[in-house]
N, C-alpha and C positions, 0 to 999 in steps of 0.2 A: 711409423707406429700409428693403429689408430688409434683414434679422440674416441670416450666413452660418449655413448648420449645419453640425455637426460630430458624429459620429460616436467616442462616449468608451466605451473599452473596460478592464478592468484587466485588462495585464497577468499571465499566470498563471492567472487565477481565472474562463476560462471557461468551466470545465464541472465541476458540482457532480451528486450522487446524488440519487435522492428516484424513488418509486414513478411519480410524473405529475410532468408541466413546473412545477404548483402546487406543489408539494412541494419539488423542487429551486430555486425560486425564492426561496420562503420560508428556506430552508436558507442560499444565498445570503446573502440580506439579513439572516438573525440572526448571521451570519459578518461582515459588513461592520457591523453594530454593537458587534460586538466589538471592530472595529478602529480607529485612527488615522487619518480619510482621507487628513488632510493629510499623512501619513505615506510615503505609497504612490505609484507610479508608473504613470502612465497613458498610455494609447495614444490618440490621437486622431487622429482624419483627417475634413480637408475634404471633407463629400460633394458639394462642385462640382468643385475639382480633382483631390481623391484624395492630395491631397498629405498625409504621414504625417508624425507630430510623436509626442515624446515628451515629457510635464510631468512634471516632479519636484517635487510641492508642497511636500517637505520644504526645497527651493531660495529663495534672493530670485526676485521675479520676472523682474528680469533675467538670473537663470541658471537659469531654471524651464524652459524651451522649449528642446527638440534636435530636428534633422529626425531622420525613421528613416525611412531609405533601405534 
């Protein structure tokens, strides 16, 4: 069976500085080491239906998941 994909964005944090895309990426990713992941709030969307959700991992699972309509 396939796995659906999904499409995980954070929240706030998509556009960082840096001379080249390598730069801003690495900049990124030493900013998300700093951080909490489970802390943070994330955008996700089904890339078959487009359907938008929003995870709160700082939640139980069962109240981790909101549509974003």
């Amino acid at each position: 069976m396939t796995k659906k994909l999904y499409t995980i964005t954070l929240g706030g944090f998509s556009s960082q500085e840096g001379e080249t895309p390598l730069e801003a990426t690495k900049r990124f990713v030493e900013f998300l080491n700093t951080c909490n992941l489970n802390e943070l709030i994330y955008d996700v969307e089904d890339d078959e239906t487009k359907e938008r959700f929003i995870v709160d991992l700082s939640e139980n699972d069962e109240d981790a998941v909101f549509p974003n309509n």
